[in-house]
C-alpha positions as CSV (number, residue, x, y, z in Angstrom):
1,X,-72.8,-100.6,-61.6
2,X,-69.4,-98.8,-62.4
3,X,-69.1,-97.1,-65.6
4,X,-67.2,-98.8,-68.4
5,X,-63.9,-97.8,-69.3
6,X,-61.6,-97.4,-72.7
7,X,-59.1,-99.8,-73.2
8,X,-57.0,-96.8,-73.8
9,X,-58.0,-95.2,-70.2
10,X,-56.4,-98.6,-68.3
11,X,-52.9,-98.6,-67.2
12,X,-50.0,-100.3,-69.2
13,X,-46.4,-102.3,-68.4
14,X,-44.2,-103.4,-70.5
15,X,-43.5,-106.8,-71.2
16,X,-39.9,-107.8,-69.1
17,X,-39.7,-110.9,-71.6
18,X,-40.8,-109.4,-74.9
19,X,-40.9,-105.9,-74.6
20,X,-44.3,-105.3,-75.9
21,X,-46.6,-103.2,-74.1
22,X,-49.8,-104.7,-72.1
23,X,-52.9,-103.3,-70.7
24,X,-54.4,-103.8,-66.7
25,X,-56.7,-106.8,-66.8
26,X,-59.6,-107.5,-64.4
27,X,-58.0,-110.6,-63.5
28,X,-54.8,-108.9,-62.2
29,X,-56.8,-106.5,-60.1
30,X,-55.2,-107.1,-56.9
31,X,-51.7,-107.7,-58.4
32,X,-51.2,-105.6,-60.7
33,X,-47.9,-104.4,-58.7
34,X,-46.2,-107.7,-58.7
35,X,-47.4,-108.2,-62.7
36,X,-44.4,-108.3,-65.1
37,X,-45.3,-110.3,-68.1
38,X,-47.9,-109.8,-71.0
39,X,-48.8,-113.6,-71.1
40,X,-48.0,-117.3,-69.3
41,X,-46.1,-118.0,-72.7
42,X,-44.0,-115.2,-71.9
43,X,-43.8,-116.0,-68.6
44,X,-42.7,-119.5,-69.0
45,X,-39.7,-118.1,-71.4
46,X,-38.1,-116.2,-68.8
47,X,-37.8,-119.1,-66.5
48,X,-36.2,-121.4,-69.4
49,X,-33.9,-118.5,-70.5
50,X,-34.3,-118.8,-73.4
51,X,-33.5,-115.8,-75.2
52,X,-36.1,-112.5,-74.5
53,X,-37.8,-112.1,-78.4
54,X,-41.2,-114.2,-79.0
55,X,-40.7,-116.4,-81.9
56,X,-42.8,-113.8,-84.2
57,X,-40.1,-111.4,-83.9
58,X,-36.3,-113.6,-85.4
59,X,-38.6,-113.4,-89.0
60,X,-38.1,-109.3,-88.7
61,X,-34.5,-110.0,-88.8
């Protein structure tokens, strides 16, 4: 069994919606090249285009 690894070990992207940073999941394994968004939410907002900030972020303004 592989050894386990810290969250902080895994590579990381940024977000090309939000801008946030996100860590390598096991689920992306074989894509990880082609991954460009932290989330489906995310995702979805890009195609819409809608403006690139989640809803959490217009209250910081």
């Amino acid at each position: 069994m592989p050894r386990m690894r810290k969250k902080s070990d895994l590579p990381t992207k940024v977000c090309a919606t939000c801008g946030r940073p996100f860590a390598w999941r096991k689920k992306w394994e074989k894509v990880w090249d082609e991954v460009r968004h932290c989330s489906d939410a995310c995702r979805r907002r890009r195609k819409e285009g809608g403006h690139s900030c989640p809803p959490v972020c217009d209250a910081a303004r």
